[in-house]
C-alpha positions in Angstrom: -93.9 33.0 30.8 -91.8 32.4 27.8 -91.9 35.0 24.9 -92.8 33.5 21.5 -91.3 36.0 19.5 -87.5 35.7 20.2 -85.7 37.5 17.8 -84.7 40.5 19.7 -83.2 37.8 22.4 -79.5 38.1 22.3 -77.5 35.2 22.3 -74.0 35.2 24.0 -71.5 33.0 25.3 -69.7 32.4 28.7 -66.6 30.8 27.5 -64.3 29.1 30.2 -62.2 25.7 31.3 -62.5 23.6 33.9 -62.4 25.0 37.8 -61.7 29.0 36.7 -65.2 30.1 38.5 -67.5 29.7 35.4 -70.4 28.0 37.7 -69.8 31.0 39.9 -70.3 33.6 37.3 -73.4 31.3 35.7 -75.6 31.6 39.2 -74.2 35.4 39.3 -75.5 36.1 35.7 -78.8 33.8 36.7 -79.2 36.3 39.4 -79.9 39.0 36.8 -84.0 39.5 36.3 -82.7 40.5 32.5 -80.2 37.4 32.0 -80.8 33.9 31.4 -77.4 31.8 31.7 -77.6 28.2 30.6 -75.1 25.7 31.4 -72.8 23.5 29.3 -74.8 21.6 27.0 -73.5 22.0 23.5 -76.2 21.4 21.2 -76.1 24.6 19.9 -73.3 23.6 18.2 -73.5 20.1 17.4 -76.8 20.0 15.7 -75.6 23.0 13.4 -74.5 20.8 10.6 -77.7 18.8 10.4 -80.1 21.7 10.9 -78.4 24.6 10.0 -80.2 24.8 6.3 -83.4 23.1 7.6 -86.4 25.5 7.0 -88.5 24.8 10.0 -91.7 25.6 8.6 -94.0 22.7 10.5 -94.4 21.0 14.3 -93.1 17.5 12.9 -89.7 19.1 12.1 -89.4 20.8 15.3 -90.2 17.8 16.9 -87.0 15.9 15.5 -85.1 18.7 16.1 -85.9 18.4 20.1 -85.7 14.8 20.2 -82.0 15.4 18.4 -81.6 18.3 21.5 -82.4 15.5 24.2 -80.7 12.4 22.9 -77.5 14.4 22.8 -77.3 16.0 25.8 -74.4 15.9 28.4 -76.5 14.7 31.8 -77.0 18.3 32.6 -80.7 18.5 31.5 -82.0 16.9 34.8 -80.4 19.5 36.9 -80.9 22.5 34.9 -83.7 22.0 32.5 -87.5 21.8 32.3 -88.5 17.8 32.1 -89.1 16.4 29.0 -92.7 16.0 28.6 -93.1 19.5 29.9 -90.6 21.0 27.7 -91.5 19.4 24.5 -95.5 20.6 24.9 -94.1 23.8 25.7 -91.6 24.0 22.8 -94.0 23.0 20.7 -96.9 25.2 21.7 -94.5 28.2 21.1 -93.0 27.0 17.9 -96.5 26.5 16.1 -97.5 29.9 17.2 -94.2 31.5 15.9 -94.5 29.7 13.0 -98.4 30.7 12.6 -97.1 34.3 12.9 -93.5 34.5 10.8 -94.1 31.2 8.3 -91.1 29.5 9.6 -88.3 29.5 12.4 -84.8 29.9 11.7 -82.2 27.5 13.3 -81.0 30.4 16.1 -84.9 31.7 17.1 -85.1 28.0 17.6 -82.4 27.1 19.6 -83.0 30.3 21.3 -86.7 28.5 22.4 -84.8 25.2 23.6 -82.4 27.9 25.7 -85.3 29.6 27.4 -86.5 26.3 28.6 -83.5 25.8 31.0 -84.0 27.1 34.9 -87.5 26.6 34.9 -88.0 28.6 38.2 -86.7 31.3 36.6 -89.1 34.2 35.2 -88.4 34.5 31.5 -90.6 37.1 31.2 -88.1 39.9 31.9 -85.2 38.1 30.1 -83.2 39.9 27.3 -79.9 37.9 26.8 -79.2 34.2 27.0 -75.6 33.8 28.4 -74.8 29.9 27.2 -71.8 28.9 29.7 -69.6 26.6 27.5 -66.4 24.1 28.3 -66.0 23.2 24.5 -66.5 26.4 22.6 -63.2 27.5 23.1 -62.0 25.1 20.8 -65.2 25.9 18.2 -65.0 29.7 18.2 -64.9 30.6 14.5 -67.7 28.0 13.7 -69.7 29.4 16.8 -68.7 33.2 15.3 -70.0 32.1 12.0 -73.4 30.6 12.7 -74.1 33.7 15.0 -71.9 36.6 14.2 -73.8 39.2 16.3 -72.7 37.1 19.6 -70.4 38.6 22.2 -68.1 36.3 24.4 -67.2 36.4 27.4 -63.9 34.9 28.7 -63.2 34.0 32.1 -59.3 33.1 32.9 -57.6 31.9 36.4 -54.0 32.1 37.6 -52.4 29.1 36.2 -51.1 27.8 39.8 -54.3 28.2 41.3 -56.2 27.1 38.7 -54.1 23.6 38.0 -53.6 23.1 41.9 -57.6 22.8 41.7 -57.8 20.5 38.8 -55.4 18.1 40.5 -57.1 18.2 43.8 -60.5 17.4 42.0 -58.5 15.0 39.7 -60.0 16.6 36.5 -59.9 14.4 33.3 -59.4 11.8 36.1 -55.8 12.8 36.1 -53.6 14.5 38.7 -51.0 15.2 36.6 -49.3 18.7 37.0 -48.3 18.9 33.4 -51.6 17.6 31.7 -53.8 20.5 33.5 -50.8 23.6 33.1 -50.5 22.1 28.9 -54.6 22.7 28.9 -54.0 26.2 30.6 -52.5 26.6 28.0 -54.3 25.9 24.8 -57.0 27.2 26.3 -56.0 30.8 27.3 -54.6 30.8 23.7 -57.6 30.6 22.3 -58.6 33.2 24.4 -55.8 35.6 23.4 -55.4 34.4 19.6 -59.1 34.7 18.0 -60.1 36.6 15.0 -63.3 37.9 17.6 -63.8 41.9 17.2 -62.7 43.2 20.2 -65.8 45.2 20.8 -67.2 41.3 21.1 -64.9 39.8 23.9 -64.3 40.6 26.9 -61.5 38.7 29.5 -62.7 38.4 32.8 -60.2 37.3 35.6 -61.8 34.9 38.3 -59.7 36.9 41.5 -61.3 40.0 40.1 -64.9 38.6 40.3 -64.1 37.3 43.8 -61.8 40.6 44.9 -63.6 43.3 43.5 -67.4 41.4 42.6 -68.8 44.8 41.8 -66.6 46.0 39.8 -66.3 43.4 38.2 -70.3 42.8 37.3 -70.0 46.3 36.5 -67.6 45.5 33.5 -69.7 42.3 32.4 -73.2 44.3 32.8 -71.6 47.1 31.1 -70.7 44.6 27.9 -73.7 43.0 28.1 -76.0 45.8 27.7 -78.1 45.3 30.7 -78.4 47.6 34.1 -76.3 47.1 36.9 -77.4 45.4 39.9 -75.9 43.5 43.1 -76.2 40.1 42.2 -73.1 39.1 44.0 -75.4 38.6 47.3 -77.5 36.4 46.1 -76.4 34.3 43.6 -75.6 31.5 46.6 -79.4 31.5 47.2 -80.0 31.0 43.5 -77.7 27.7 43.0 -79.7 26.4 46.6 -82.8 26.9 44.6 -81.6 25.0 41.7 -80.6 22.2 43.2 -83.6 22.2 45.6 -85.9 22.5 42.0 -84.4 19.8 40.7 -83.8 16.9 43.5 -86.8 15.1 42.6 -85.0 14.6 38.7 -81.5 13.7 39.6 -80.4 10.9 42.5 -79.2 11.9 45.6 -76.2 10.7 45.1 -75.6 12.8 42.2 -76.8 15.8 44.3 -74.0 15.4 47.3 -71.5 14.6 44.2 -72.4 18.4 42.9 -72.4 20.0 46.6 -69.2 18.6 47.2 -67.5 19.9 43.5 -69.3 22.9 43.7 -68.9 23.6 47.1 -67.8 27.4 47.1 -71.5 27.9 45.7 -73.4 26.7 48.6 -71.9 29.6 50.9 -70.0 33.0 50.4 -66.7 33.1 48.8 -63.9 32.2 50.7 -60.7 34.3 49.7 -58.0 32.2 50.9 -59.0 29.7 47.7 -57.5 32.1 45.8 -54.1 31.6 47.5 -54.5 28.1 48.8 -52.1 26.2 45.7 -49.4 28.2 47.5 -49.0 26.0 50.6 -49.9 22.9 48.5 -47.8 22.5 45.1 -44.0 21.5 45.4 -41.3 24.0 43.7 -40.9 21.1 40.9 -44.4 21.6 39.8 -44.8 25.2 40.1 -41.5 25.3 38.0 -43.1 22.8 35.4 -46.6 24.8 35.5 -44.1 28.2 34.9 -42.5 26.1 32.1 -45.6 25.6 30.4 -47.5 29.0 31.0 -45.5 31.7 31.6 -46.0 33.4 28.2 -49.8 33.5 28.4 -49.4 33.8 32.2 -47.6 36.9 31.7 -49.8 38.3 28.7 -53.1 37.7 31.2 -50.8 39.5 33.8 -50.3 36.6 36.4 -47.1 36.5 38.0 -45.0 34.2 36.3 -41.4 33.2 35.8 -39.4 31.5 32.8 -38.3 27.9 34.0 -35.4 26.0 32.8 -36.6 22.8 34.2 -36.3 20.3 31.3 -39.8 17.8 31.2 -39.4 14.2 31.2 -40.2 11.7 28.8 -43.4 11.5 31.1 -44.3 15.0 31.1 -43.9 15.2 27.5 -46.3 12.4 27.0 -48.8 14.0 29.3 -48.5 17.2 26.9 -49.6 14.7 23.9 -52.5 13.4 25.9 -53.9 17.0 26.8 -53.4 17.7 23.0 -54.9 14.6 21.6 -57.9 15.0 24.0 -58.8 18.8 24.0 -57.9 19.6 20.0 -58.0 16.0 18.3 -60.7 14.3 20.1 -63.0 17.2 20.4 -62.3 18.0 16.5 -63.1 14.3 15.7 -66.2 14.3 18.0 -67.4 17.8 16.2 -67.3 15.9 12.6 -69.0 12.4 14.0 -72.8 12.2 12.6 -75.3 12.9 15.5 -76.3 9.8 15.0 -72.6 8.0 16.0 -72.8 11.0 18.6 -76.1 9.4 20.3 -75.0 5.6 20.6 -71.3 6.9 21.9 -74.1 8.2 24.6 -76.1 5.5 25.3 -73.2 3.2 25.4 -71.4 5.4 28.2 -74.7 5.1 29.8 -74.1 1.4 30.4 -70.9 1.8 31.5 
């Protein structure tokens, strides 16, 4: 059962980048009978600038504001969300009763609604935190900070080698380059280490310690989180089968394998030797380019790292553009674009 009164919800953030465990940690967190995590769909922040002064004081309002929530979405809602019919009755049902009660909803109690609506098999009932796993916020944080200052973030980091030997092999971005994935490394883990975020509100979480030392690890995060401690290390394999089970009559089968195969790890206990695997795999030019690239935040994160001399080509240095163009420029530009530019840059990539 969902709770209509969801004000003493809390929302927090799972802040990562691409192939550094974040999916892991999401069915870990899911695990938790006190923790809902929800799973990269951004609207939380893109419909801010329409809605953020709307007073929400009647159903027809609430109603745009969904159909804005759906129209936007990144193709995750079929695997981890209620269907649409069923979610909009239920949004609704809840939302006229809050507002019956309290006059009106504010933007976050209602996004906080939309949240609880992901992983329908999951009880709600129990749930006291919403954990929102995000790709993009990294690059949003002081606009995310200022629409809800009482949030905590969590950031989850990877050693540099290993974690650009995966986005090559999975050909991320639909790139393989060496220097493209160490340059986003790198802008991201600054943002992680260069925020204006109290420290009492962050918290860096290294992907080896989650797979090394799980407990302790959960410990920390539990510990930050306000919640008790439990082992839901064990079963958070079971949890992403039950997901995907859930939810194969909404997305193709194709789609399905596509998932099993890119989050493989998830299907079975963690494997160690992933953790070490880029060391057998990437040439000594390339770890020398990734150490050219990283090695200061490397070292500040306290990954063994050395200082290159290896001078980057013409090449490289275009691939460094490209990663900054895409990840700051693009993602700014995108961020300013009216939702309604936002939803026909959708349905036009749905044609494609």
């Amino acid at each position: 059962m969902i709770q209509p009164d969801v004000k003493n919800i809390d929302l927090h953030f799972l802040i990562a980048k691409e192939r550094t465990g974040s999916t892991l940690l999401f069915a870990i967190l899911n695990s938790h009978p006190q923790i809902l995590s929800t799973s990269e769909e951004p609207f939380f922040l893109y419909l801010n600038k329409k809605f953020k002064n709307v007073v929400f004081d009647n159903i027809k309002k609430v109603d745009l504001f969904f159909e804005y929530f759906w129209n936007i979405q990144e193709n995750n809602l079929d695997l981890y969300y209620t269907n649409k019919k069923k979610a909009k009755e239920s949004i609704i049902e809840i939302s006229s009763e809050y507002i019956s009660k309290q006059g009106i909803i504010d933007y976050l109690s209602l996004c906080k609604i939309i949240y609880l609506h992901f992983l329908p098999q999951k009880k709600k009932d129990t749930v006291k935190i919403i954990v929102d796993k995000q790709l993009k916020f990294a690059y949003h944080l002081n606009t995310i900070k200022n629409i809800t200052p009482n949030s905590k973030f969590i950031f989850l980091v990877r050693d540099p080698k290993a974690n650009v030997y995966s986005c090559c092999k999975r050909k991320i971005e639909n790139t393989e380059s060496v220097v493209y994935h160490s340059n986003v490394w790198k802008m991201y883990t600054s943002k992680v280490l260069n925020n204006n975020i109290e420290d009492s509100k962050k918290l860096i979480i290294h992907y080896e310690d989650l797979v090394n030392y799980p407990l302790k690890t959960l410990n920390k995060i539990y510990s930050f989180l306000n919640v008790p401690l439990i082992d839901s290390f064990s079963d958070y394999s079971k949890h992403f089968n039950e997901i995907l089970n859930e939810s194969s009559k909404q997305i193709s089968q194709k789609f399905k394998n596509n998932l099993k195969d890119f989050h493989s790890g998830l299907l079975n206990p963690i494997d160690k030797k992933y953790l070490s695997e880029w060391k057998n795999n990437i040439s000594d030019k390339n770890l020398n380019k990734i150490d050219k690239i990283t090695f200061s935040n490397a070292k500040k994160l306290g990954y063994d790292s050395n200082e290159s001399e290896i001078k980057l080509s013409i090449a490289d240095w275009l691939f460094v553009f490209y990663s900054y163009l895409k990840k700051i420029v693009l993602l700014r530009i995108y961020y300013i674009t009216p939702l309604s530019i936002k939803i026909l840059i959708k349905k036009f990539k749905k044609t494609l």
